[in-house]
N, CA, C and O atoms as a Tinker XYZ file with bonds, in Angstrom:
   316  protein
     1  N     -0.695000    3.299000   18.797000    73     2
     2  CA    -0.758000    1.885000   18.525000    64     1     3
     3  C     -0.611000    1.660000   17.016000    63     2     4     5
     4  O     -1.266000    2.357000   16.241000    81     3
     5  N      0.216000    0.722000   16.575000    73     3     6
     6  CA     0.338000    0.250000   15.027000    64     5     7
     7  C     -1.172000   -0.654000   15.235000    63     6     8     9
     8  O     -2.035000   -1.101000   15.991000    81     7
     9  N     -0.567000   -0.452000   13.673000    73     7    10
    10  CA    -1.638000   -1.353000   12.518000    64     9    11
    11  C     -1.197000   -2.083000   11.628000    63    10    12    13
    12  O     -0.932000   -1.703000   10.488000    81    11
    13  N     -1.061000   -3.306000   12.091000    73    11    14
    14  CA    -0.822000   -3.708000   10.636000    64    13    15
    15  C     -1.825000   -4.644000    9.647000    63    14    16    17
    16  O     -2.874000   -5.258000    9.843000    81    15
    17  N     -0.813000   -4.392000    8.304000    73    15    18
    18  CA    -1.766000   -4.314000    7.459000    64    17    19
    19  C     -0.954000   -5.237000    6.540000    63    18    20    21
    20  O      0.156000   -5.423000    7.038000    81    19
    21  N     -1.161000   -6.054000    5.061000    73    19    22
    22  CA    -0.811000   -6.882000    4.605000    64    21    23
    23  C     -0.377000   -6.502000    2.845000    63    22    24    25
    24  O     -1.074000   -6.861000    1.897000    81    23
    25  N      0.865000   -5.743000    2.728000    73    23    26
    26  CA     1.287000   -5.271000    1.386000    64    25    27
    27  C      1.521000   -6.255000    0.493000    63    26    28    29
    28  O      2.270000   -7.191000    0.772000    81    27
    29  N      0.782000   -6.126000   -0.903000    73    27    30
    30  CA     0.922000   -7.202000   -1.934000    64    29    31
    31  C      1.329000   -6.347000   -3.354000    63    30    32    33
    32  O      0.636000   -5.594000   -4.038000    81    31
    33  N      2.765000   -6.788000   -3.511000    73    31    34
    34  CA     3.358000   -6.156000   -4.997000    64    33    35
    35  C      3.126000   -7.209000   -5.888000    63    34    36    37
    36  O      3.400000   -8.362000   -5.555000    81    35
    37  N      2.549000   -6.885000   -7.224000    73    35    38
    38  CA     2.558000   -8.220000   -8.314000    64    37    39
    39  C      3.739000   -7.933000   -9.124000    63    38    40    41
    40  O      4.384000   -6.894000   -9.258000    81    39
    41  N      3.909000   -9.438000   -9.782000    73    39    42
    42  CA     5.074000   -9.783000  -10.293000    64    41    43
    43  C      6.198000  -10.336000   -9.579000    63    42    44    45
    44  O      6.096000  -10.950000   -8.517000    81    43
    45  N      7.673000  -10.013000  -10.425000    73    43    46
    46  CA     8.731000  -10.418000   -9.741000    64    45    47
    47  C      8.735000  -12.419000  -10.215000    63    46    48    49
    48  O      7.916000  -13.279000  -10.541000    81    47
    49  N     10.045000  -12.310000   -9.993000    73    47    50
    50  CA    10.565000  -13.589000  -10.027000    64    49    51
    51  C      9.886000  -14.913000  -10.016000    63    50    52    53
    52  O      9.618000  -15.817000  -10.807000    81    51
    53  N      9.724000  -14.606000   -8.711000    73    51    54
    54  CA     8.599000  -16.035000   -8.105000    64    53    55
    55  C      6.723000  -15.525000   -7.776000    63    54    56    57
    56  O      6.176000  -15.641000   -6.679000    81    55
    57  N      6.230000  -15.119000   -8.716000    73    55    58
    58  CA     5.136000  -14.074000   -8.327000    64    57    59
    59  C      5.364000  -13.270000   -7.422000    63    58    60    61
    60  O      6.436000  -12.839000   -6.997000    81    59
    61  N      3.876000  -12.981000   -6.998000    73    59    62
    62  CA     3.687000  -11.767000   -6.020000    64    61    63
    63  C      4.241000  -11.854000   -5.085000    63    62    64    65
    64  O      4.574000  -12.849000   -4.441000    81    63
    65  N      4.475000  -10.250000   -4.833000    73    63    66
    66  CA     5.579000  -10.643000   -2.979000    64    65    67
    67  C      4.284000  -10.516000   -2.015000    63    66    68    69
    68  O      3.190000  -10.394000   -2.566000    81    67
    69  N      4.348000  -10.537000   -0.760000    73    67    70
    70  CA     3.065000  -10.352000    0.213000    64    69    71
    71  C      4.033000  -10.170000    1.341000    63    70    72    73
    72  O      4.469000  -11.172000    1.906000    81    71
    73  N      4.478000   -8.735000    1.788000    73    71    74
    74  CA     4.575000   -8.379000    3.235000    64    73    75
    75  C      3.444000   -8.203000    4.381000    63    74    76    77
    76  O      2.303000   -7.760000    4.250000    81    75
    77  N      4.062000   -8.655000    5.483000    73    75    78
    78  CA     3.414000   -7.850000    6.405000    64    77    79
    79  C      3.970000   -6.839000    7.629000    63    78    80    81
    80  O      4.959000   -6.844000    8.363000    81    79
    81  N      2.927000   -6.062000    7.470000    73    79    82
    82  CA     3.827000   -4.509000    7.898000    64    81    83
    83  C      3.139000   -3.888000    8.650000    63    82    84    85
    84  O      1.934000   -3.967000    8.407000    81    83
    85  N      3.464000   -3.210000    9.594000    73    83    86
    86  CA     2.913000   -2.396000   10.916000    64    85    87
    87  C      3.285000   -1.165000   10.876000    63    86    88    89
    88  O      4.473000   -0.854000   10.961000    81    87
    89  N      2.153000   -0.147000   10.717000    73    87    90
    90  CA     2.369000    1.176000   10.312000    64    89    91
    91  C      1.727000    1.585000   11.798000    63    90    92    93
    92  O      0.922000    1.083000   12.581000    81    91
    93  N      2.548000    2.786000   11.733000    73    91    94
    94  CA     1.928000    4.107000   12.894000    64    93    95
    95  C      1.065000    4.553000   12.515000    63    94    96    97
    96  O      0.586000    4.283000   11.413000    81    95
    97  N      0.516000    5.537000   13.477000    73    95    98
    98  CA    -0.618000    6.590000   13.428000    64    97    99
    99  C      0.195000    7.432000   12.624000    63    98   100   101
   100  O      1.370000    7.705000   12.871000    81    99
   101  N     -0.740000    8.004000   11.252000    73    99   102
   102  CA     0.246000    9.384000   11.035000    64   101   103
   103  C      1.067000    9.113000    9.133000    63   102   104   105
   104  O      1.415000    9.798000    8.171000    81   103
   105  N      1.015000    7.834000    9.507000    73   103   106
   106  CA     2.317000    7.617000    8.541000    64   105   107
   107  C      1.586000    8.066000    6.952000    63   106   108   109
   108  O      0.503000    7.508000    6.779000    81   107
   109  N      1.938000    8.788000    6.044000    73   107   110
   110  CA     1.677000    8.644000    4.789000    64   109   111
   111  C      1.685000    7.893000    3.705000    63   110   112   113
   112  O      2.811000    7.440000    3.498000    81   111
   113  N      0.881000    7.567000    2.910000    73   111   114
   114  CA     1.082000    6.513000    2.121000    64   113   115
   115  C      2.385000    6.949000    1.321000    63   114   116   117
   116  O      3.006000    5.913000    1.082000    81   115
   117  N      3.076000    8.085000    0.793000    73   115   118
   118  CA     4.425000    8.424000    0.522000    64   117   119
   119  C      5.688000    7.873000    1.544000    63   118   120   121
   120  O      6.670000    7.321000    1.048000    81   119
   121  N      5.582000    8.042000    2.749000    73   119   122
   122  CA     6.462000    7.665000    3.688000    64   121   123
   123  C      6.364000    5.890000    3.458000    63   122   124   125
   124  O      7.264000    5.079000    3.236000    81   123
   125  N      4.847000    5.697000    3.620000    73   123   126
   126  CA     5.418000    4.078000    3.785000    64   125   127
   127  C      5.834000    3.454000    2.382000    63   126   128   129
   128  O      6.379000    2.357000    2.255000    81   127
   129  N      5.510000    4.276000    1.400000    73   127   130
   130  CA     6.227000    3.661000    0.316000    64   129   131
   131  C      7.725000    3.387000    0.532000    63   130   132   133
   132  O      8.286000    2.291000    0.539000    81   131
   133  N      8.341000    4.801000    0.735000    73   131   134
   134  CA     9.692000    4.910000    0.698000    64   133   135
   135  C     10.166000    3.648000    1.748000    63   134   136   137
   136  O     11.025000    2.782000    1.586000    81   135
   137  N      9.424000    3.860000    2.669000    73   135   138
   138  CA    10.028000    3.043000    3.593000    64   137   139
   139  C     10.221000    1.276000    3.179000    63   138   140   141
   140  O     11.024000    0.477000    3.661000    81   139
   141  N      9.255000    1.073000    2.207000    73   139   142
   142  CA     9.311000    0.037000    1.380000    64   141   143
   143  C     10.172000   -0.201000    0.028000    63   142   144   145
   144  O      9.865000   -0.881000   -0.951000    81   143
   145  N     11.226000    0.486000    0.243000    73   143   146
   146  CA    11.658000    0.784000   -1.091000    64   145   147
   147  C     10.571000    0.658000   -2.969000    63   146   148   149
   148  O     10.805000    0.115000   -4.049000    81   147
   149  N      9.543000    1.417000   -2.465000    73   147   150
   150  CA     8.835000    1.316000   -3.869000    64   149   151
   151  C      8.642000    2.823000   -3.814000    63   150   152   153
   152  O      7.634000    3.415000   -3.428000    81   151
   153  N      9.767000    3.339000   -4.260000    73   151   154
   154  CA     9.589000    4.627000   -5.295000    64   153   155
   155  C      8.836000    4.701000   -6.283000    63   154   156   157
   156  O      9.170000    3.711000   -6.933000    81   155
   157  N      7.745000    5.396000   -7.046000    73   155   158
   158  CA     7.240000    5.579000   -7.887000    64   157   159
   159  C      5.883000    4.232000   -7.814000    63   158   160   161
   160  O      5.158000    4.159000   -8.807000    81   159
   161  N      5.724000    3.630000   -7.096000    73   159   162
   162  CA     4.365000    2.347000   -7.041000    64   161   163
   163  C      3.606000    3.752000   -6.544000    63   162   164   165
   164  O      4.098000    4.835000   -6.227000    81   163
   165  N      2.084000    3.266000   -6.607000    73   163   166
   166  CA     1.129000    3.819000   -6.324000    64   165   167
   167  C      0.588000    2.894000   -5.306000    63   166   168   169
   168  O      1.084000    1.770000   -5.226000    81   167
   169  N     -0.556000    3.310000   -4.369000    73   167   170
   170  CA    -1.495000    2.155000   -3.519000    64   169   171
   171  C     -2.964000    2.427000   -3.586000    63   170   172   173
   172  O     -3.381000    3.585000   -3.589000    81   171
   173  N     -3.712000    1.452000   -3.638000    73   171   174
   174  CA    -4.873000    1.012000   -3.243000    64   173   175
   175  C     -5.396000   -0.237000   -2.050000    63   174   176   177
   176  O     -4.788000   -1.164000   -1.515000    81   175
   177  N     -6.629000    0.197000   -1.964000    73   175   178
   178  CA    -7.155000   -1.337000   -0.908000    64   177   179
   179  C     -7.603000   -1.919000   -1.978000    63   178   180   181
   180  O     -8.618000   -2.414000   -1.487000    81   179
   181  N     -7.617000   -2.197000   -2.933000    73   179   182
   182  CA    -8.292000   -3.173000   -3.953000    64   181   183
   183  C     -8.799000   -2.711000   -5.062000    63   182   184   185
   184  O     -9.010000   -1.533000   -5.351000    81   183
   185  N     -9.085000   -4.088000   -5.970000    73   183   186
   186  CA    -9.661000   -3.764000   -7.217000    64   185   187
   187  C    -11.029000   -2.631000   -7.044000    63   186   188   189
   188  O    -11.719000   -2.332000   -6.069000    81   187
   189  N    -11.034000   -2.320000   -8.047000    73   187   190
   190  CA   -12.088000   -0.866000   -8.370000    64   189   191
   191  C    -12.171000    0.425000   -7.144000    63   190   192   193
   192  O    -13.098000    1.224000   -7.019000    81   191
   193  N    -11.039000    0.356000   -6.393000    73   191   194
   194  CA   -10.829000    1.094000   -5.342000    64   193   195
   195  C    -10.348000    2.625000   -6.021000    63   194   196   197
   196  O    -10.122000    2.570000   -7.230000    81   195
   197  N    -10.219000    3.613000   -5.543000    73   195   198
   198  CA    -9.635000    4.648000   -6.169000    64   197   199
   199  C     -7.886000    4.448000   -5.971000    63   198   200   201
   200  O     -7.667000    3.287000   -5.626000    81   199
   201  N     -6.905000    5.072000   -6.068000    73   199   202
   202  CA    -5.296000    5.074000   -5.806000    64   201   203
   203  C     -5.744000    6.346000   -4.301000    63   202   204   205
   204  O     -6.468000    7.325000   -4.124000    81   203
   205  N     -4.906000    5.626000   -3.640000    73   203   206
   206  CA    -4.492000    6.732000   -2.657000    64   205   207
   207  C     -3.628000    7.795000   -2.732000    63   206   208   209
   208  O     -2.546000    7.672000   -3.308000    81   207
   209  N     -4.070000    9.116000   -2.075000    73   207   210
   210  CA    -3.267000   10.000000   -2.859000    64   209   211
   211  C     -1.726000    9.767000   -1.634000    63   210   212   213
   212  O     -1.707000    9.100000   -0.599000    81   211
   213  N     -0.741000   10.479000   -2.175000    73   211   214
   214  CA     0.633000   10.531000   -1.709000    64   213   215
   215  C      0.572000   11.166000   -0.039000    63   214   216   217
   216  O      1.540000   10.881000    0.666000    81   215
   217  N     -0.218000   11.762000    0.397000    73   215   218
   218  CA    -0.328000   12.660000    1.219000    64   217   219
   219  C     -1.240000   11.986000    1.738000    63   218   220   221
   220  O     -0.990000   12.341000    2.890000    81   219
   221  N     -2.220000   11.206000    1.873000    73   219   222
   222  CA    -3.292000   10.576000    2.403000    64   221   223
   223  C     -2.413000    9.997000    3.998000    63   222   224   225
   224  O     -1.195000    9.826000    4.044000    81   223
   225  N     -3.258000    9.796000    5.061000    73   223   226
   226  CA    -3.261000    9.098000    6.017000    64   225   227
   227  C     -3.380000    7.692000    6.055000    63   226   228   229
   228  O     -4.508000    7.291000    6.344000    81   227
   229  N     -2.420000    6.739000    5.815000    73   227   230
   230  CA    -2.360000    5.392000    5.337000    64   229   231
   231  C     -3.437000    4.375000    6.752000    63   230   232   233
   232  O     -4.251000    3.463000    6.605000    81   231
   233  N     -3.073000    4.882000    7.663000    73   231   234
   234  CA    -3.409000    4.313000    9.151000    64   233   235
   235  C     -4.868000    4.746000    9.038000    63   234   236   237
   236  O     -5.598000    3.927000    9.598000    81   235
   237  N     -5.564000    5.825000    8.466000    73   235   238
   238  CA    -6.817000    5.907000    8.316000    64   237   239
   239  C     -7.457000    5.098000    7.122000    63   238   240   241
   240  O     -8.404000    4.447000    7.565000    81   239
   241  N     -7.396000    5.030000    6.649000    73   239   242
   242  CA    -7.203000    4.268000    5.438000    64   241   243
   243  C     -7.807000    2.867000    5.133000    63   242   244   245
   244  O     -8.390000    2.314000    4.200000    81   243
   245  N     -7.419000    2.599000    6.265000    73   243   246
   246  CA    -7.762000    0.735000    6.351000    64   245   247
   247  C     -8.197000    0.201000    7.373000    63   246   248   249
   248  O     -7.857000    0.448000    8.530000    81   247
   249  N     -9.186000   -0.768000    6.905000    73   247   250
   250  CA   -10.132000   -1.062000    7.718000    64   249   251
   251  C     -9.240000   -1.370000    9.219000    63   250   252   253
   252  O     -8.091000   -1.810000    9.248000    81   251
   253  N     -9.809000   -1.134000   10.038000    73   251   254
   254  CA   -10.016000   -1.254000   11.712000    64   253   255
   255  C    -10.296000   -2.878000   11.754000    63   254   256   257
   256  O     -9.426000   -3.503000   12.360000    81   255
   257  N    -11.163000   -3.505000   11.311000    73   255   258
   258  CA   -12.413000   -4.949000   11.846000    64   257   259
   259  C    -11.596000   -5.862000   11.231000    63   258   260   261
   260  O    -11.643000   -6.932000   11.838000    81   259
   261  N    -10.808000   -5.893000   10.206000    73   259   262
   262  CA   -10.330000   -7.473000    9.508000    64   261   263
   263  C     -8.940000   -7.114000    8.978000    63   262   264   265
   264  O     -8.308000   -6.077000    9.182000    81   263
   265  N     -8.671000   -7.949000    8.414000    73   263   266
   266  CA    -7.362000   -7.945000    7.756000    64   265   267
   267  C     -7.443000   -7.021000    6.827000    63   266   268   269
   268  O     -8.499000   -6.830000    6.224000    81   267
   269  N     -6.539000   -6.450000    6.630000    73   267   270
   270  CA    -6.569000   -5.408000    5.700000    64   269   271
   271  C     -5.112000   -5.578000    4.442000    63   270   272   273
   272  O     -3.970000   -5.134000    4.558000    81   271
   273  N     -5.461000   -6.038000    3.787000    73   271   274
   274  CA    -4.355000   -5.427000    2.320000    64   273   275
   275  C     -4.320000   -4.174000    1.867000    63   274   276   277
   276  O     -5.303000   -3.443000    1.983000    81   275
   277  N     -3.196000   -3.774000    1.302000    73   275   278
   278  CA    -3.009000   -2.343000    0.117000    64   277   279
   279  C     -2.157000   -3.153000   -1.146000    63   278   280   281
   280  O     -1.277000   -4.013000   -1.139000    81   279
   281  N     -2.602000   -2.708000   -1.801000    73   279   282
   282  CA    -2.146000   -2.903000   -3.157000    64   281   283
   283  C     -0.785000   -2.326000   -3.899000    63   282   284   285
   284  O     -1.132000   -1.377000   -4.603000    81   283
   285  N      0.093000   -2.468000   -3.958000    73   283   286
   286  CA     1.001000   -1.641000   -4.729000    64   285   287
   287  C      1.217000   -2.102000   -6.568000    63   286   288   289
   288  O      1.508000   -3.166000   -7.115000    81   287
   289  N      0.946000   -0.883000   -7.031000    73   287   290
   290  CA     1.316000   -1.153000   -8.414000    64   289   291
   291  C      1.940000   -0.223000   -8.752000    63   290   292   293
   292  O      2.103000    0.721000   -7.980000    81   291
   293  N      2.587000   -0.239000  -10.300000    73   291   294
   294  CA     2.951000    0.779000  -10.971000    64   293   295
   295  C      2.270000    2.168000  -11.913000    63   294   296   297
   296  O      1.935000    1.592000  -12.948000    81   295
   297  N      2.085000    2.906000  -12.006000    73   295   298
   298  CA     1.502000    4.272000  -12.613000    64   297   299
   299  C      0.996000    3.344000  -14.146000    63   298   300   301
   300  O      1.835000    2.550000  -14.573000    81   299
   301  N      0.207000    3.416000  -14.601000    73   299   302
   302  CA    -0.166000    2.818000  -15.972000    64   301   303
   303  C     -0.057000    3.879000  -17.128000    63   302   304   305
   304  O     -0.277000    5.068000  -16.900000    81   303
   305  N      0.197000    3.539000  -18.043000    73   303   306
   306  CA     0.791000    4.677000  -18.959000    64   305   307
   307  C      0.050000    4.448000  -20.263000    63   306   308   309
   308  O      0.182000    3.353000  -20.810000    81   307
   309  N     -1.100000    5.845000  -21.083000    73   307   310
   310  CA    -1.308000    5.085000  -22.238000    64   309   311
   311  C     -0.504000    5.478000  -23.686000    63   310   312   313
   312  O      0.278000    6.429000  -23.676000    81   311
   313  N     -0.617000    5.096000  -24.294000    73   311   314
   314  CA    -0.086000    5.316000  -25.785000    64   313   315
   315  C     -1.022000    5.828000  -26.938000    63   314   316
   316  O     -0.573000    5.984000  -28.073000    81   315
């Protein structure tokens, strides 16, 4: 059974984009990137959340009981 769940990229044109997307059992947070064309974004469920690693179980991941968002951003870089 999918899950879906509610992807929010910031920025862009007209602000934030907000998909919604139905992942399998199984799927990796690497796979569903690609599958999103966001090469190189990272994900989280939210502010002060840790980043999910590449290999993580995306479908485990997120809550079961409510709506669920992931976060996509870019790698932060310091100087």
């Amino acid at each position: 059974m999918d899950r879906q769940i509610t992807l929010l990229i910031p920025g862009g044109a007209n602000g934030d984009v907000r998909r919604d997307v139905n992942i399998p059992q199984g799927m990796t947070v690497n796979a569903f990137l690609q599958g999103q064309n966001l090469n190189g974004y990272q994900l989280s469920t939210g502010a002060g959340h840790p980043l999910l690693a590449g290999t993580d179980d995306l479908f485990k991941q997120v809550d079961t009981d409510s709506a669920t968002k992931v976060y996509a951003t870019t790698p932060a870089t310091q100087g």
